[in-house]
N, C-alpha and C positions, 0 to 999 in steps of 0.2 A: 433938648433933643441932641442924637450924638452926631458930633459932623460928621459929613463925609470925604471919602478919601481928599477929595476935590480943595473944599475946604481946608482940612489939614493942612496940605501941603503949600496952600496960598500964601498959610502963617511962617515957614520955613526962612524967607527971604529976610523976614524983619527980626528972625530970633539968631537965624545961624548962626552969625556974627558973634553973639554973647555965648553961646553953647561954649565955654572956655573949662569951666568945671568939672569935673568928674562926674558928680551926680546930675548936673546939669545934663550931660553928655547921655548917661544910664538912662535918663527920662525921654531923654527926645529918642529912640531907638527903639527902648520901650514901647513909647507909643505910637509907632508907626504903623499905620494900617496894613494890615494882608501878611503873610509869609515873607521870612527872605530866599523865594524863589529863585533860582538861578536867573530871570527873566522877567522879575519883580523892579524897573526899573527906576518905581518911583523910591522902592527901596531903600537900595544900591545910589542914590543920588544922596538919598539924609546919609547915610555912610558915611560919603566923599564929603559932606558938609563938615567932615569932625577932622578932617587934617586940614593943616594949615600951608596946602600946597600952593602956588601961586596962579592967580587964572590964567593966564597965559602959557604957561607949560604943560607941556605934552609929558609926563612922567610915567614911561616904560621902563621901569630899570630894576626891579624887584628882588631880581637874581642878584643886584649887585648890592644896593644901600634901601629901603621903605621909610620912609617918616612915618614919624609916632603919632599919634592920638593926641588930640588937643589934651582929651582928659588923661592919657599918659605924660603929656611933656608937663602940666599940671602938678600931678603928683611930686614928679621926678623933685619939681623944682621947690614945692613945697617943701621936700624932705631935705633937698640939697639947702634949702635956708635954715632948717633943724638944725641939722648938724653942723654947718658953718658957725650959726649963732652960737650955738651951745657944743663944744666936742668934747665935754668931760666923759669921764668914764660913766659915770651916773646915767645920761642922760643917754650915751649909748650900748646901755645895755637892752634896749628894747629890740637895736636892732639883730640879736639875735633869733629872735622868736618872730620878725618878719621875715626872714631868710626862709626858718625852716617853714612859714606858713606859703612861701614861695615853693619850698620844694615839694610840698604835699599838693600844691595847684597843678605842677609840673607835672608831678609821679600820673598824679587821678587822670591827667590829659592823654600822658603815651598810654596809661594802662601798666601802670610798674610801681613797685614797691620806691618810699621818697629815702629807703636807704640807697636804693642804687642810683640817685641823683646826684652829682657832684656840680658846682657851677665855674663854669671856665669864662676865660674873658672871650673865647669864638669858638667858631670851629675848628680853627687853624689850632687850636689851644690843645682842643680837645683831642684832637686827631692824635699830636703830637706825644701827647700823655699814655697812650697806646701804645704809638712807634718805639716811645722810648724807653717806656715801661714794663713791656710783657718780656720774660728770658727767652733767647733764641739762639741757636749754635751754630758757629760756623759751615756754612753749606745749604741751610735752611732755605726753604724760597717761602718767596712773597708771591701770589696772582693780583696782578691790578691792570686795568684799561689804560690805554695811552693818554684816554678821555677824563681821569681822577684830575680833582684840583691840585697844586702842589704840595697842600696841608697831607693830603693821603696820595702822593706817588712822587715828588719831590724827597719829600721826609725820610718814605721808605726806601730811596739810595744811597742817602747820606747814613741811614743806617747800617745800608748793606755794605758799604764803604770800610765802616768802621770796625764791622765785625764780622766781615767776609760772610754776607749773607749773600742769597743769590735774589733781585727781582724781576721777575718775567712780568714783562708789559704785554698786552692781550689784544691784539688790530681787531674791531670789527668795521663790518661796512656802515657808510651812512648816507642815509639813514639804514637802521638797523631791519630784517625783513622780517623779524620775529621775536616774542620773547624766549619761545623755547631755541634759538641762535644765539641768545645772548646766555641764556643758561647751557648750553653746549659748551660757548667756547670756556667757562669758567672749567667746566667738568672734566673737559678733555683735555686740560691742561697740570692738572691735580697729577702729581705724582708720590712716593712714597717720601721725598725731601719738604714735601708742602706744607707749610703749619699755618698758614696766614691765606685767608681771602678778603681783600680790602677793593671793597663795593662803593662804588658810585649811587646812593636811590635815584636820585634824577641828576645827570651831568647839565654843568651848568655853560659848555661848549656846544651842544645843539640839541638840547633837553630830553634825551633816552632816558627813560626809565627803565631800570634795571629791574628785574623778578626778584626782588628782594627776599620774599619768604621762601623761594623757593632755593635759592643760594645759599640763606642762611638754615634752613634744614639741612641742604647738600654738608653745609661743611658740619653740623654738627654729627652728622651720620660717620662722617670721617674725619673725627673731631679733630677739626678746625678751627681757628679763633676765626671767626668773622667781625671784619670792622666796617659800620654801615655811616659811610658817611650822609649827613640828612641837610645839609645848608640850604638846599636846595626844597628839601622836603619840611622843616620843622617849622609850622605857622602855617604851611601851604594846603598839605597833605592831613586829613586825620590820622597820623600815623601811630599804629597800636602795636607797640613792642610786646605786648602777649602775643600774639600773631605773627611775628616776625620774630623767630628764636635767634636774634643776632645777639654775640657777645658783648659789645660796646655802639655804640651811637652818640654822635655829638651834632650839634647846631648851633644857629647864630640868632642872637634875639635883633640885629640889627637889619636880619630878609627880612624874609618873609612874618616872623612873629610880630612884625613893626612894634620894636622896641628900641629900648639904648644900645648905644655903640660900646664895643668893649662890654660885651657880656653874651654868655653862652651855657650852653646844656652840654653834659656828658653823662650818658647812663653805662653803666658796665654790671653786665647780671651778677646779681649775686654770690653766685659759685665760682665767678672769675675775679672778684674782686681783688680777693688774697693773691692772686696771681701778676696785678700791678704794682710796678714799684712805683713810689709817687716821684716825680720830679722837680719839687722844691719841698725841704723839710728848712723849715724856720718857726719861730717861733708858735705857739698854738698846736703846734703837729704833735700827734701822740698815737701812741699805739692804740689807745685806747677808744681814739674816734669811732665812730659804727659806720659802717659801708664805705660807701664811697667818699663821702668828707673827709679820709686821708688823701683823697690828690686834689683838695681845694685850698687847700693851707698857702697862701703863697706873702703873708703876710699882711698888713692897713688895705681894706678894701676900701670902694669908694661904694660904703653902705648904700646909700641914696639909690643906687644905680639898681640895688636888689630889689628894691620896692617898687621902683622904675620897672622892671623886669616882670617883677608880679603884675605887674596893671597891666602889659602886652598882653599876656594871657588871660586875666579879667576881660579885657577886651575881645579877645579868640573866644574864651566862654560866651560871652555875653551874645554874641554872634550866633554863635555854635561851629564848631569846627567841621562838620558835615556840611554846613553852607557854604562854609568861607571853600570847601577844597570844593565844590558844585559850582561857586560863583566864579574860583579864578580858572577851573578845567574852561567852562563856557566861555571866557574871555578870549582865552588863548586858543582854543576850537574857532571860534570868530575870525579871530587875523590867519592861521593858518587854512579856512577854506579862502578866505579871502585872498591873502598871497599867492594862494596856489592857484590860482585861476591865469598868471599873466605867463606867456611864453619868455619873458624875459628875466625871470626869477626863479631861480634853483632851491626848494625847499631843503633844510638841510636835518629839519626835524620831521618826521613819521607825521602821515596822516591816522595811524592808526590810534585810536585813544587809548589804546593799551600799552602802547611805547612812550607816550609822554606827558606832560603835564604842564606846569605853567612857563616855561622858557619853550620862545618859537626863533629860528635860526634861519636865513636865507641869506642867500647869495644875488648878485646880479649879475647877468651876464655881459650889460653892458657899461660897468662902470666900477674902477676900483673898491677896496671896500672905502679907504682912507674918506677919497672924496666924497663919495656917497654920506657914510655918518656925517661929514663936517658940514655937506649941503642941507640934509634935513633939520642938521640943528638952524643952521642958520635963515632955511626958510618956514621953519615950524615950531624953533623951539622945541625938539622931540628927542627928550632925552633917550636914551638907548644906550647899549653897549657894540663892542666892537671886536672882532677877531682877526687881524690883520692875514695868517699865513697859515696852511695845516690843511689840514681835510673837513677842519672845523672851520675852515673861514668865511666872515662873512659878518652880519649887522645882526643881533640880538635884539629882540622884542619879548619883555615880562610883564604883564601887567596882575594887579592885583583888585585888592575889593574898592580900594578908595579910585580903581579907575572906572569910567563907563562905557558898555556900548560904544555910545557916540564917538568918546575920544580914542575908541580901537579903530574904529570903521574910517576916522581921521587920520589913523596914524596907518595906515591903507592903504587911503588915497594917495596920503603923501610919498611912499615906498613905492606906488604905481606910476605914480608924477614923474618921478627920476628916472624909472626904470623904461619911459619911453614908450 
């Protein structure tokens, strides 16, 4: 007779612990009763059963660093004793054909050819390969947000620096009142000097979501390279670069993809490809590479970390990436009606679900930020991020699939507690 939910999950307590495997891992997910419902909590618990996060931590920080997958750190390590054991050239040559099986996991997920895949070690990498690759002339402008990471608005000064570019940074309010306010102020800023629009998809300062397809039509109407940064969005978001005509996109498999560290994604469309120059030519580098594999060349990778990489996404598959961006919106929709209810706490991200996504941003009105973060760590353990100064300031909360409910509605309380 087949058990039910009930049962199943009674068995969970005495197996979780051994779930260390891969296929071990594949099987218990596999067979979990019912849909992963955004509100499937018994779900969403076997999930959190496959990281190996600690019970006692409160781990909101998604935007910043995600632990892997038991059955990801598995792999990783299996491979990393491969090639330790054995580094002849013999033995790695296999890992050439787990790369490109990596890039075609990758390609099939944005919806893009796995020529336009390049693997960068972040996004900082990625960005950067753009900044410093595409030809620009003296006078040129840049459009970016005051709100861009440094990878995309940091970069692109030191470039305008060097080659008498011009970059206009772009104020909007925040929270933002609209997407079509956030597509204005791109628009209205375009002049006939413009070659470069460099997008934020979700800022990782108080979580706007940018109108990405809509930006990146604008610029290709008035052809524009659009650079879409995704750190925020890649692992989070099902993001479908057929949908979004942007010219380059990069991410980090250490967010939201909860993968390894020092490893990343850059796609650049196909027709802009020839228009990058790579920024390390060393050995392996050839003209004759196809797509985008001329700006990955950067010499001894730390193969293992590719395979690594692939099982992040195995994992996002195995999920399905329309759940995973269903279960973390609902996450983060939870703490933000919930913050938003105290007179004491200034939201600093949109309640609109069309302005944001998994990073929720507030302020307190009665209490530093400094102190604030340091007290929650230390009466809750609740990891988070922090914004000391700006218009972005204030305590960051990201949670993702290995979080639950409970530990949202906890880390709540605890933000309400201080706030008085």
């Amino acid at each position: 007779m087949e058990r039910s939910r009930r049962d199943f999950f009674k068995t969970i307590p005495q197996t979780a612990g051994r779930v260390a495997g891969w296929t071990a891992m594949v099987q218990a997910i596999q067979a979990a009763p019912g849909l992963p419902s955004p509100n499937n909590e018994d779900y969403w618990k076997l999930v959190k059963r496959q990281f190996p996060l600690e019970d006692n931590l409160l781990y909101l920080n998604a935007a910043n660093v995600c632990p892997a997958s038991r059955g990801v750190l598995d792999r990783h390590l299996e491979y990393l004793r491969d090639f330790q054991s054995n580094p002849s050239f013999q033995n790695r040559e296999k890992y050439d054909g787990l790369a490109e099986r990596c890039r075609k996991k990758i390609a099939a997920m944005l919806r893009v050819s796995p020529d336009e895949i390049a693997f960068v070690r972040n996004t900082s990498e990625g960005a950067n390969t753009i900044v410093k690759g595409i030809d620009l002339a003296p006078g040129d402008e840049i459009l970016v947000t005051s709100h861009n990471h440094p990878s995309n608005l940091d970069s692109w000064k030191i470039r305008a620096r060097r080659d008498k570019l011009v970059v206009k940074t772009l104020p909007y309010p925040v929270p933002p009142k609209s997407r079509q306010q956030l597509f204005d102020l791109y628009e209205s800023a375009i002049t006939p000097r413009t070659k470069v629009l460099a997008v934020t998809h979700v800022t990782s300062t108080t979580g706007v979501e940018f109108p990405a397809r809509e930006l990146a039509e604008l610029a290709r109407r008035r052809n524009l390279w659009m650079h879409l940064d995704g750190a925020q969005t890649l692992g989070a978001l099902d993001v479908n670069l057929a949908d979004i005509p942007c010219d380059s996109f990069a991410g980090s498999a250490h967010k939201w993809p909860m993968g390894p560290l020092e490893a990343g994604v850059l796609f650049v469309r196909a027709s802009r490809i020839p228009e990058v120059w790579p920024s390390v030519v060393t050995a392996g580098w050839s003209d004759k590479l196809v797509g985008a594999r001329k700006l990955e060349v950067f010499g001894q990778r730390d193969n293992p970390r590719l395979v690594a990489l692939e099982s992040a996404f195995d994992f996002l598959a195995l999920v399905g990436m329309p759940h995973v961006e269903a279960r973390m919106r609902a996450l983060a929709r939870r703490a933000i009606e919930g913050l938003g209810e105290h007179a004491n706490i200034v939201m600093k991200t949109s309640s609109d679900p069309l302005l944001s996504a998994g990073v929720v941003k507030l302020e307190l009105k009665n209490m530093a930020v400094k102190p604030a973060y340091d007290l929650l760590w230390q009466r809750h353990r609740m990891a988070i991020a922090s914004t000391p100064e700006g218009d972005a300031r204030g305590l960051r909360i990201s949670p993702h699939i290995y979080n639950t409910m409970e530990e949202v509605d906890r880390a709540v309380a605890a933000v309400k507690e201080i706030a008085g």
